[in-house]
Backbone as a chain_set.jsonl record, in Angstrom:
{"seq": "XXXXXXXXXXXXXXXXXXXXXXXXXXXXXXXXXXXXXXXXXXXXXXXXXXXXXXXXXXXXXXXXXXXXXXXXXXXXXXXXXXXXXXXXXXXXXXXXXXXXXXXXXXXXXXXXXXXXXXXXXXXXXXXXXXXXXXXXXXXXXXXXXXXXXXXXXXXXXXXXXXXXXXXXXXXXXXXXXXXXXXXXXXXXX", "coords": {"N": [[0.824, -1.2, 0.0], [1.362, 1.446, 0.715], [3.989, 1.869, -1.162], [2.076, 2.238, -3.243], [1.313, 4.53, -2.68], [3.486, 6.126, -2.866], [3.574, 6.293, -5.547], [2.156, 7.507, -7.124], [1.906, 10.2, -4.765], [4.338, 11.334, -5.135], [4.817, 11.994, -8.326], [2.228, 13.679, -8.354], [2.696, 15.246, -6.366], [5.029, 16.951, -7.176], [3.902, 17.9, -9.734], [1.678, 19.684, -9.004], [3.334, 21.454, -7.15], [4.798, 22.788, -9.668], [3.065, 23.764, -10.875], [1.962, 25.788, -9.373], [4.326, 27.055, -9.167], [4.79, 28.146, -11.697], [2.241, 29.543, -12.158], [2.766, 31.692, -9.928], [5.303, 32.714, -10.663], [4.855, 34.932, -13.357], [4.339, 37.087, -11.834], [5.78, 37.553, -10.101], [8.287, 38.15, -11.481], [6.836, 40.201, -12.725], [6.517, 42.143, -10.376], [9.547, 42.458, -10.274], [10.455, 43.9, -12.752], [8.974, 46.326, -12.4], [10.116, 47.438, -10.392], [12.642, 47.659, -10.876], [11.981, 49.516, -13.569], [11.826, 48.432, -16.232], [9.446, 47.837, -18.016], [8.612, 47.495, -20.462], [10.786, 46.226, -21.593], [12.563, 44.675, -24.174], [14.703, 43.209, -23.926], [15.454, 43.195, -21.226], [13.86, 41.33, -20.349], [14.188, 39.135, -21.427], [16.737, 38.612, -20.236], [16.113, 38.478, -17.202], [13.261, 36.583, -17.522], [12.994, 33.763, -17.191], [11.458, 34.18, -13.787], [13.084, 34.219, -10.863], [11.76, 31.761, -9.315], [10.163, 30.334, -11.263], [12.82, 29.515, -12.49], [13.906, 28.194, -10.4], [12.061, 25.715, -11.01], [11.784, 24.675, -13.535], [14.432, 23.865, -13.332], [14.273, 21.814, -11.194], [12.598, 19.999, -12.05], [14.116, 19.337, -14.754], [14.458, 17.249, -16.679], [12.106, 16.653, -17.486], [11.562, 19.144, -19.28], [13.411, 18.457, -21.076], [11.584, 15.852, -21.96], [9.575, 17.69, -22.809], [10.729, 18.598, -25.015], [10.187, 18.587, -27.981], [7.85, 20.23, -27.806], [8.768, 22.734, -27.512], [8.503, 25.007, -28.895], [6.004, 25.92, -29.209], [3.673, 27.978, -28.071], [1.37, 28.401, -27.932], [-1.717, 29.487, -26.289], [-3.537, 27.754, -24.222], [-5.116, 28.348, -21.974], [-5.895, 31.205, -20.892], [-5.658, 33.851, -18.649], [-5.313, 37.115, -17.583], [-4.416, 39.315, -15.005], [-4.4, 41.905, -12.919], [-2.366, 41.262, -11.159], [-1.523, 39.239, -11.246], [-0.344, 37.439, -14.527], [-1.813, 34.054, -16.068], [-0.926, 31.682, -17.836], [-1.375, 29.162, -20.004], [0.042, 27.317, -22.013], [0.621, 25.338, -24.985], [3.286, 24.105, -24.801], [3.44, 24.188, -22.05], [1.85, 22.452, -21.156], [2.911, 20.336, -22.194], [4.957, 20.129, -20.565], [4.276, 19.943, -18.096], [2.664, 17.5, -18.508], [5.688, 15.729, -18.687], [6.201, 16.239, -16.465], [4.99, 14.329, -15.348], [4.728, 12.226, -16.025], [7.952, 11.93, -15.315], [8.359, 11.797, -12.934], [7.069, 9.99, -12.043], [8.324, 7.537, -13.305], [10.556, 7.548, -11.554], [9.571, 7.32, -9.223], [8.82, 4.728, -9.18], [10.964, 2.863, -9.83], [12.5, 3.844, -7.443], [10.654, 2.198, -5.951], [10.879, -0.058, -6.996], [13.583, -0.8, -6.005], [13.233, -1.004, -3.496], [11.39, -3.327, -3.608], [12.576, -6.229, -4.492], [11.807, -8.559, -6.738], [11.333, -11.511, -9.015], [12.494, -12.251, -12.289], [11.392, -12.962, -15.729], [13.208, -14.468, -18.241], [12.668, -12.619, -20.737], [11.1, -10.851, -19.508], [14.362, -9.325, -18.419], [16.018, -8.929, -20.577], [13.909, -6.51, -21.776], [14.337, -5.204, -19.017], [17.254, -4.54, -19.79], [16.909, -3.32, -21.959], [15.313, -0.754, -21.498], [17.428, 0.405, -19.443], [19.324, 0.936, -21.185], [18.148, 3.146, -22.632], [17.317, 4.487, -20.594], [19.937, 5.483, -20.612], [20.718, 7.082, -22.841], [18.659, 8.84, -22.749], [19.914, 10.48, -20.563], [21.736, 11.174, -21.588], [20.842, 13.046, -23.636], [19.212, 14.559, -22.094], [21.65, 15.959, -20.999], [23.041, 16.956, -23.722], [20.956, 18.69, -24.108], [21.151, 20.75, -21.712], [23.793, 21.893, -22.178], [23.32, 22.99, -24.063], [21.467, 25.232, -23.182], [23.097, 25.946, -21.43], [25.21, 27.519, -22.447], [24.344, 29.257, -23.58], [23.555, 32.959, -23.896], [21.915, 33.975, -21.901], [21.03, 35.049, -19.261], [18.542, 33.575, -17.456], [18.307, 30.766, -18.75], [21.082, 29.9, -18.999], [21.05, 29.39, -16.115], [19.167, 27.31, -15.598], [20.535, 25.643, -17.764], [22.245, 24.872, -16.239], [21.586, 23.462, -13.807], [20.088, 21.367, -15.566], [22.569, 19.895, -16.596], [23.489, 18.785, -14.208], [21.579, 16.88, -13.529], [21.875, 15.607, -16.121], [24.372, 14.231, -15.814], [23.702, 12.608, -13.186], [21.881, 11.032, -14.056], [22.776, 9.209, -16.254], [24.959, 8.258, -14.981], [23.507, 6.869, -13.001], [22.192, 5.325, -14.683], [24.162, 4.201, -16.522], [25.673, 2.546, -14.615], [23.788, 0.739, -12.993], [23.745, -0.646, -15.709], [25.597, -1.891, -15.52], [26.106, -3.048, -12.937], [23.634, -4.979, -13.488], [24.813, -6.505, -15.754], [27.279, -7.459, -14.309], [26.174, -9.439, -12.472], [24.62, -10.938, -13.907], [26.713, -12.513, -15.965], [27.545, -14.024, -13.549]], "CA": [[0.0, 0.0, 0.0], [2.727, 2.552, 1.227], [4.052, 2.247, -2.804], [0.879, 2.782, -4.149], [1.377, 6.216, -2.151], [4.534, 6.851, -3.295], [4.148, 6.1, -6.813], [1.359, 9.157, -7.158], [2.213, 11.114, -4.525], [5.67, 12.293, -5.646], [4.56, 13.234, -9.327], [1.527, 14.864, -8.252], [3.318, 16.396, -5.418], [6.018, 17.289, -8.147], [3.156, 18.867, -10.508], [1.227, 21.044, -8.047], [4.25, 22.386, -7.051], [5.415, 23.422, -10.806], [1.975, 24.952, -11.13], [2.191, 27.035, -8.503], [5.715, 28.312, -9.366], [3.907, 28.565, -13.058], [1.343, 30.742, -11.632], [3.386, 32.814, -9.485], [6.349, 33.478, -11.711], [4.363, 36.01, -14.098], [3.766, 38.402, -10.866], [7.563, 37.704, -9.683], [8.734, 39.027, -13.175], [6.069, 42.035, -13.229], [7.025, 42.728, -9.463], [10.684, 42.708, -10.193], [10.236, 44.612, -13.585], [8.528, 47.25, -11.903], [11.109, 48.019, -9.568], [13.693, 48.099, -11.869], [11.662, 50.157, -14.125], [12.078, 48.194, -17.192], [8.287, 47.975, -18.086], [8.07, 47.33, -21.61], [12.143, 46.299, -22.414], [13.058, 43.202, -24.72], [16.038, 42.939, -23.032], [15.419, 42.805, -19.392], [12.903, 40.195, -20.417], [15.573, 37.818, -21.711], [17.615, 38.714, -19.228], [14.954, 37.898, -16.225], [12.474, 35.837, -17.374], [11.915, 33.273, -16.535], [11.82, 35.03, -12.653], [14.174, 32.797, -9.817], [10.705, 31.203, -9.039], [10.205, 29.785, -12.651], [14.333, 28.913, -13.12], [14.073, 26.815, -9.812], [10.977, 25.144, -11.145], [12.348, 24.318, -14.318], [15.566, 23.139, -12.825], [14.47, 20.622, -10.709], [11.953, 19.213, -13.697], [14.658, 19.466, -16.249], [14.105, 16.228, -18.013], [10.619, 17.152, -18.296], [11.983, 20.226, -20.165], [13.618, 17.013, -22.271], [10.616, 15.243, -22.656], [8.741, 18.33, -23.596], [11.494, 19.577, -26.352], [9.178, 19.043, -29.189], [6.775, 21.234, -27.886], [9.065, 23.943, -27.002], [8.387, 26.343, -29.148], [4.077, 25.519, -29.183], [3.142, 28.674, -27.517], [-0.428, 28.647, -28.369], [-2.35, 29.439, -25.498], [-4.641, 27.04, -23.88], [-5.897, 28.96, -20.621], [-5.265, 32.609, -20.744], [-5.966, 34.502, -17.833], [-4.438, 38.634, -17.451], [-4.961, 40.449, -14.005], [-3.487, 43.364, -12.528], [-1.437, 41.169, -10.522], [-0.649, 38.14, -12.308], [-0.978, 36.465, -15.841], [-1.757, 33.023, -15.703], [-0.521, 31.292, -19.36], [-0.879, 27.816, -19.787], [0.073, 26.784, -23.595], [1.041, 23.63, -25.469], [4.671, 23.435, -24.455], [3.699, 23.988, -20.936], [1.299, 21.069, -20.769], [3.541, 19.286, -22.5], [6.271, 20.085, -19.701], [3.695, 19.367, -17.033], [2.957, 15.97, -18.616], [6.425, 15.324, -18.863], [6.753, 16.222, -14.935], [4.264, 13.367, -14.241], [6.118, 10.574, -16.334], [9.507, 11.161, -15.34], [8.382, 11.535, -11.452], [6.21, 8.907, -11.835], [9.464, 6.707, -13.389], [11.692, 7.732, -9.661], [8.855, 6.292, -7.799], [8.693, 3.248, -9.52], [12.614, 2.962, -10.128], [12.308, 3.321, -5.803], [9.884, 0.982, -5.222], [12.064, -1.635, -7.607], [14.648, -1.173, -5.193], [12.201, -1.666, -2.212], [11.002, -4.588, -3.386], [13.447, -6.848, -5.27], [11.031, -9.774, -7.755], [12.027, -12.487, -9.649], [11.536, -11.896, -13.294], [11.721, -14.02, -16.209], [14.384, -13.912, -19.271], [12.448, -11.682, -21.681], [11.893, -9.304, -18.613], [15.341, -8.942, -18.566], [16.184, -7.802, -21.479], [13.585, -5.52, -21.805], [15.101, -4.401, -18.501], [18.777, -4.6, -20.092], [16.802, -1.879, -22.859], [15.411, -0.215, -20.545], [18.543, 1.206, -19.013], [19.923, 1.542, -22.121], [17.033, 3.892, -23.021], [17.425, 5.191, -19.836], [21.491, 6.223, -20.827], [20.614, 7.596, -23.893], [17.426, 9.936, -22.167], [20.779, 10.93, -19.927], [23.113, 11.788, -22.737], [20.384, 13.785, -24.285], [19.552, 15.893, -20.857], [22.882, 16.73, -20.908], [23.31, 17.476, -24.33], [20.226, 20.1, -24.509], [21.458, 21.279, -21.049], [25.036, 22.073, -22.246], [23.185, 23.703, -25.624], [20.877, 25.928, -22.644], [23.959, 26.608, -20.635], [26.187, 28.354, -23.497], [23.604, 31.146, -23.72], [23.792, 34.528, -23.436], [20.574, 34.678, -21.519], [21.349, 34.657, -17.334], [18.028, 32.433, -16.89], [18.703, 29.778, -19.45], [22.295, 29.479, -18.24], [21.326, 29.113, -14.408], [18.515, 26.403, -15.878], [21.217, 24.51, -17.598], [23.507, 24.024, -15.403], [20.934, 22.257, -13.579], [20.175, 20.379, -16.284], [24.261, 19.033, -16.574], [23.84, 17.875, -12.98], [20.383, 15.869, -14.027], [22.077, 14.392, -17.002], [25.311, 13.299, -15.379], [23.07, 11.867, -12.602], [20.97, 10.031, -15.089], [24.026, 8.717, -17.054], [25.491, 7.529, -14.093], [22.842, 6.114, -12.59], [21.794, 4.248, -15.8], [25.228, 3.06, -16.461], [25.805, 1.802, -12.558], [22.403, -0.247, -13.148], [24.073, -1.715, -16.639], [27.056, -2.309, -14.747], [25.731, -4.184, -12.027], [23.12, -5.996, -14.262], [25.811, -7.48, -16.594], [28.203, -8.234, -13.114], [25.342, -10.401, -11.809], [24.377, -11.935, -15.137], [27.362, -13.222, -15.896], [28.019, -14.931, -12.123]], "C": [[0.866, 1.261, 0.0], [3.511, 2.776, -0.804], [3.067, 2.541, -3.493], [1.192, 4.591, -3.735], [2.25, 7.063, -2.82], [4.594, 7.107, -5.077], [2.849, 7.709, -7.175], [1.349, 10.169, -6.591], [3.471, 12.085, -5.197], [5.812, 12.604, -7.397], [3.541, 13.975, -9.707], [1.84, 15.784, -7.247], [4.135, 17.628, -6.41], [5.352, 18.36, -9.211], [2.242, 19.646, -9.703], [2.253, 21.904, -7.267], [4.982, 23.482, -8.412], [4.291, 24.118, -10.92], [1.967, 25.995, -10.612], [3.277, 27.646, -9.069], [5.797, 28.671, -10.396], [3.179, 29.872, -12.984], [1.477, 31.762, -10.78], [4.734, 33.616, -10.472], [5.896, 34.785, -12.58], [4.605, 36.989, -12.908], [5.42, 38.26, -10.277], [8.132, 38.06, -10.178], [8.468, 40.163, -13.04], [6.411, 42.976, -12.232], [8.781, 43.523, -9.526], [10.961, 43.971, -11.414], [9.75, 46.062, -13.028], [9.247, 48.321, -11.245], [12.336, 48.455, -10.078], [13.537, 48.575, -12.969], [11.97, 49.652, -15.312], [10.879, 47.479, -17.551], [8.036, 46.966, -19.747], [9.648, 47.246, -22.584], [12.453, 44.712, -22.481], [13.959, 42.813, -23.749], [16.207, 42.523, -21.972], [14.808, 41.946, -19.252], [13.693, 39.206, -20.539], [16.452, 37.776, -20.972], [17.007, 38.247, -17.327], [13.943, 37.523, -16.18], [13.018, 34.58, -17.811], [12.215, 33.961, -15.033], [12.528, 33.516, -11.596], [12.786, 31.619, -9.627], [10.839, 30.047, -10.31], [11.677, 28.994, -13.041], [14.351, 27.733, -12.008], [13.274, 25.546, -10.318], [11.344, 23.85, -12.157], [13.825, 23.639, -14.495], [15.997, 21.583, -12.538], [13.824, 20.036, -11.459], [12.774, 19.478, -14.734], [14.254, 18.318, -17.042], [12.455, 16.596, -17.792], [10.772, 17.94, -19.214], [12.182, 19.298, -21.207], [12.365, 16.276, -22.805], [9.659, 16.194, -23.49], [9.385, 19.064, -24.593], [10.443, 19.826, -27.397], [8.701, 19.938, -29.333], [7.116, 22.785, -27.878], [8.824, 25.419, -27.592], [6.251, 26.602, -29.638], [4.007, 26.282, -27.834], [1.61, 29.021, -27.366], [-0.857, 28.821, -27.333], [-3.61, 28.674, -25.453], [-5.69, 27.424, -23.025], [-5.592, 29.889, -20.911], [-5.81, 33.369, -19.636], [-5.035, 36.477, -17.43], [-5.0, 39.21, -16.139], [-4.163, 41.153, -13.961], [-2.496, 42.936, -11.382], [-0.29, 39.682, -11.043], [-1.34, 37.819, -13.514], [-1.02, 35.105, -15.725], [-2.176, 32.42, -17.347], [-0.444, 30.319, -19.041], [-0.888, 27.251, -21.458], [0.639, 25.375, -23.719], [1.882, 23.265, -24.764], [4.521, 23.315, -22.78], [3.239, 22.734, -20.474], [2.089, 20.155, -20.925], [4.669, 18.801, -21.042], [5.375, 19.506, -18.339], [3.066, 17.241, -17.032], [4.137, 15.02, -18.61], [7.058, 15.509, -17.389], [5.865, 15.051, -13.97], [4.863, 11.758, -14.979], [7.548, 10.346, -15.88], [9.627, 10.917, -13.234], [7.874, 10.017, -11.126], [7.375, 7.598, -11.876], [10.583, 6.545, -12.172], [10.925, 7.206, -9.234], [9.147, 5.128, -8.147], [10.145, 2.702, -9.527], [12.219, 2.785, -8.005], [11.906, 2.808, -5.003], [10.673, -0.378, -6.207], [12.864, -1.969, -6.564], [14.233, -1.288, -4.34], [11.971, -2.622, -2.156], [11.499, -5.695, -4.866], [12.008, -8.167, -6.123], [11.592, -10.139, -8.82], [11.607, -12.556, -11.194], [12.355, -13.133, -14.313], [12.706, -13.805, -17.364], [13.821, -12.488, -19.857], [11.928, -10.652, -20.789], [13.344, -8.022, -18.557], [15.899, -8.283, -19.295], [15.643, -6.881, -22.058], [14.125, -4.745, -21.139], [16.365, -3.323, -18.98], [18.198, -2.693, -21.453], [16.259, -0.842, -22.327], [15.935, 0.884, -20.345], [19.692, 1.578, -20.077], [19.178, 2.798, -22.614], [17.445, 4.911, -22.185], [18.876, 6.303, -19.945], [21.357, 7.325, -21.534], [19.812, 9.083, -23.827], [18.625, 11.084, -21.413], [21.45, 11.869, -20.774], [22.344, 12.947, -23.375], [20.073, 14.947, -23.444], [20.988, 16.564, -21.224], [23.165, 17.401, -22.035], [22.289, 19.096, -24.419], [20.384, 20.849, -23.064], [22.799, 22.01, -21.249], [24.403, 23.419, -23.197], [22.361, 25.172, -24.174], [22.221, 27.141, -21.54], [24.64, 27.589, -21.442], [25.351, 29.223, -23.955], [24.01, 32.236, -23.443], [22.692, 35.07, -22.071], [21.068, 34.091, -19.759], [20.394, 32.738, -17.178], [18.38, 31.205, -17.372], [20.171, 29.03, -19.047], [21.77, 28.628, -17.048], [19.995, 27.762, -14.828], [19.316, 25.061, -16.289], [22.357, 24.194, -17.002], [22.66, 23.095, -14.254], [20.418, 21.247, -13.879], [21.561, 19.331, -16.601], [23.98, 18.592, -15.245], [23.322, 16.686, -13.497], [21.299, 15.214, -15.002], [23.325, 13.489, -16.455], [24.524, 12.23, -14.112], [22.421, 10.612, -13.106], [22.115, 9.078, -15.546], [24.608, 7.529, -16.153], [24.851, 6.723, -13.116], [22.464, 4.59, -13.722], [22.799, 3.011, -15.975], [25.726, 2.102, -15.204], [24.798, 0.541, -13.054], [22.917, -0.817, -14.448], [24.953, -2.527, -15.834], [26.984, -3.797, -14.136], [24.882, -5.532, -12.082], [24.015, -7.245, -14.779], [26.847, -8.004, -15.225], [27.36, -9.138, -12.709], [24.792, -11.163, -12.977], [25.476, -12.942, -15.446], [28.458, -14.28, -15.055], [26.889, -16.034, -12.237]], "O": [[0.858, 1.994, -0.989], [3.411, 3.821, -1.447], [3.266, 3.212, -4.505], [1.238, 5.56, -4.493], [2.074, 8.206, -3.239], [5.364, 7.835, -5.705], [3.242, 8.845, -7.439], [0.982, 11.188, -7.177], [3.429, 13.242, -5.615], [6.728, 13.317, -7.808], [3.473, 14.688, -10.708], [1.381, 16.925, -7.199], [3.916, 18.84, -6.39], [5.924, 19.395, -9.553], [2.27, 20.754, -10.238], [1.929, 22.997, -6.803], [5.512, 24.579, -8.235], [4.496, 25.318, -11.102], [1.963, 27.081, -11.191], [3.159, 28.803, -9.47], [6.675, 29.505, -10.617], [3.421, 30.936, -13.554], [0.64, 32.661, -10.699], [4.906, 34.791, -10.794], [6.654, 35.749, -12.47], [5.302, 37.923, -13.306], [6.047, 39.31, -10.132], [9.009, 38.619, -9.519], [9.251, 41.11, -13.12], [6.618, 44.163, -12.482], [9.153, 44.606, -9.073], [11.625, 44.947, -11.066], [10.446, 46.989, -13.442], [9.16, 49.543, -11.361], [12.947, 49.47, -9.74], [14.474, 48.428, -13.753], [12.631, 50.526, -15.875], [11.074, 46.267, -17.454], [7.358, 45.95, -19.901], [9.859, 47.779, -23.673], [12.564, 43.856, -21.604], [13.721, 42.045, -22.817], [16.97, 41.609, -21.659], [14.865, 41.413, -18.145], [13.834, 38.395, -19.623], [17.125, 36.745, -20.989], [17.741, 37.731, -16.484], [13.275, 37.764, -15.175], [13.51, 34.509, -18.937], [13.37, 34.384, -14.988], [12.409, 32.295, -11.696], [13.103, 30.465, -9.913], [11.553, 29.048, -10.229], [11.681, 28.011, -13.782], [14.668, 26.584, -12.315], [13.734, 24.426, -10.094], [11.294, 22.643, -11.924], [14.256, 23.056, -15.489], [16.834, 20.753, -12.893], [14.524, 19.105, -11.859], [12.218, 19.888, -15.753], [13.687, 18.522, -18.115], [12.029, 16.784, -18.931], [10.144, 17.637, -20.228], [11.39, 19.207, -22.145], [12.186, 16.136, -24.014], [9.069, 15.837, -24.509], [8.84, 20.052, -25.086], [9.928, 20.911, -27.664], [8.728, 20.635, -30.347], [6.369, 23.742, -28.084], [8.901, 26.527, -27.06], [5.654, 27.448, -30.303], [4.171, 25.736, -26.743], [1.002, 29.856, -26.697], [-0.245, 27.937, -26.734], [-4.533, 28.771, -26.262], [-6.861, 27.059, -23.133], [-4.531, 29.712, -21.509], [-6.981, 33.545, -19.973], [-3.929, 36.438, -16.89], [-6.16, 39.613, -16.217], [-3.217, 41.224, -14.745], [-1.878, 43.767, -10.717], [0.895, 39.359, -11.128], [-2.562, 37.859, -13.659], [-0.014, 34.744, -15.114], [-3.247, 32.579, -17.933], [0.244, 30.009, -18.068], [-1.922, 26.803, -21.953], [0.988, 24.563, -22.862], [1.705, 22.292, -24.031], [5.259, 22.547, -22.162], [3.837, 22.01, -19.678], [2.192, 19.212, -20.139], [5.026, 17.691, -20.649], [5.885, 18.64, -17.627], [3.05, 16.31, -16.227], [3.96, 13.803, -18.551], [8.167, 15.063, -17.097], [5.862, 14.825, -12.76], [5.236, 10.676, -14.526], [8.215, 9.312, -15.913], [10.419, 10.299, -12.521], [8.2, 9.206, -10.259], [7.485, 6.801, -10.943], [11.291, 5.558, -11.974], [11.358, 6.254, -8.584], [9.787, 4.424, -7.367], [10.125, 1.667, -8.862], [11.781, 1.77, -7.465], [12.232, 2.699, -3.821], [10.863, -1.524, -5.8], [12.964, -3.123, -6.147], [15.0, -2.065, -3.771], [12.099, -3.248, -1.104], [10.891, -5.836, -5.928], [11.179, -8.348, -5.231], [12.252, -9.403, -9.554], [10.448, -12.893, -11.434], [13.31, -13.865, -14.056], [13.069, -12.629, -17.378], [14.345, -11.414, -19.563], [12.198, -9.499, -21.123], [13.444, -6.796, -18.604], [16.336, -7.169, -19.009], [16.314, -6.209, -22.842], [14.556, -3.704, -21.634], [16.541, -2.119, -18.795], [18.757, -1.614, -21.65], [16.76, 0.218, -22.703], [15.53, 1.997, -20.679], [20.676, 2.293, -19.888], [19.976, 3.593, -23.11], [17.854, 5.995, -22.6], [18.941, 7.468, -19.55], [21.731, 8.425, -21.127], [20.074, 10.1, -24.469], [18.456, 12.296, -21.548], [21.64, 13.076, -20.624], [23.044, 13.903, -23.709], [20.431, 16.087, -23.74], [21.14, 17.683, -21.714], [23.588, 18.536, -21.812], [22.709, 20.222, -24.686], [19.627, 21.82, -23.076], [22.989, 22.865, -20.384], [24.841, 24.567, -23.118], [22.915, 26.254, -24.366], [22.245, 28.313, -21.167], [24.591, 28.713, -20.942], [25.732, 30.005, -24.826], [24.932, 32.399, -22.643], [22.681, 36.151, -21.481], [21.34, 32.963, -19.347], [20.814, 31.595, -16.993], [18.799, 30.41, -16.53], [20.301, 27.824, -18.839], [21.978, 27.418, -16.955], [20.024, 27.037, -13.834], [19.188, 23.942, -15.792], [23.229, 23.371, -17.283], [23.163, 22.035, -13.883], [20.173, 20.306, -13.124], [21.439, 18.123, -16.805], [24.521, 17.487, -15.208], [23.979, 15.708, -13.854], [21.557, 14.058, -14.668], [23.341, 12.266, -16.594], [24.824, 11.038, -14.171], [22.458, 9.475, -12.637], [22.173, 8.024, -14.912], [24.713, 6.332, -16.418], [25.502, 5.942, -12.422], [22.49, 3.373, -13.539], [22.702, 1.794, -15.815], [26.093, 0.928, -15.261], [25.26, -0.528, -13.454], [22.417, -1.942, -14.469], [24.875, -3.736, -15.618], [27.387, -4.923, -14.427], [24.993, -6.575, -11.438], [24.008, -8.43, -14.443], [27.142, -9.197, -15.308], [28.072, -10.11, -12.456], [24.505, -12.318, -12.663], [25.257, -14.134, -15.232], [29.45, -14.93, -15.385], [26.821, -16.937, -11.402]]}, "num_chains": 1, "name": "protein.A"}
């Protein structure tokens, strides 16, 4: 029971938290904009948006960012909302990024309930497993690569986004490969 908990709590915990820091970010931008009197300047926009709110958000969901590349530039608005204190934008790429914050959380639970509870599987398990974590390398290598491509910006936020994306992919990488590692050491004993 206790895994059933875990396997939905922590990527709907994971997505009501990105919403929120979705739906506050606009007014953390307009607040900060305000103050620094740069109202209606390209520049300061690319230079502080997304607001710290939005860059942590997007940080710790980076491979969601990965899963939702496709969409990234599918701005279309789905929800639109404008007040006088926040905007509340929810378009393609974001859904996409919010669906892509409930598969890859959803994949850590399950990945932590594997290792909770060890079961005996049969060959052609296995090497699905064995692809799997090859899948899983490859998902790694690619974080990292569109984190490296986010980091070498000019733009502050994008930088301070991928360099949290290079942690995520070396994490991934090295997690993946560890788990080939140890697969193939116990296969062939």
């Amino acid at each position: 029971m206790n895994f059933v908990h875990r396997r939905f709590f922590l990527p709907f915990g994971q997505l009501v938290l990105a919403l929120a820091c979705h739906i506050y970010e606009p007014h953390e931008y307009r607040v900060g904009a305000r103050r620094d009197g740069a109202v209606n300047n390209p520049e300061y926009t690319l230079q502080h948006s997304p607001a710290p709110v939005g860059m942590i958000s997007r940080g710790v969901n980076f491979p969601a960012l990965v899963l939702a590349y496709p969409l990234r530039n599918a701005g279309q608005a789905i929800f639109e909302r404008n007040g006088d204190y926040t905007l509340i934008w929810i378009g393609v790429n974001d859904l996409g990024f919010f669906i892509g914050i409930v598969f890859f959380w959803y994949g850590v639970a399950r990945i932590q309930d594997r290792n909770a509870e060890k079961s005996l599987t049969a060959a052609w398990a296995t090497e699905a497993t064995t692809a799997g974590l090859v899948c899983g390398a490859i998902f790694g290598v690619l974080t990292g690569a569109y984190a490296i491509q986010m980091a070498s910006t000019r733009w502050r936020p994008e930088r301070e986004i991928g360099a949290f994306g290079v942690v995520w992919g070396l994490v991934l990488i090295a997690y993946f490969i560890r788990r080939l590692a140890s697969d193939f050491g116990t296969e062939r004993r």
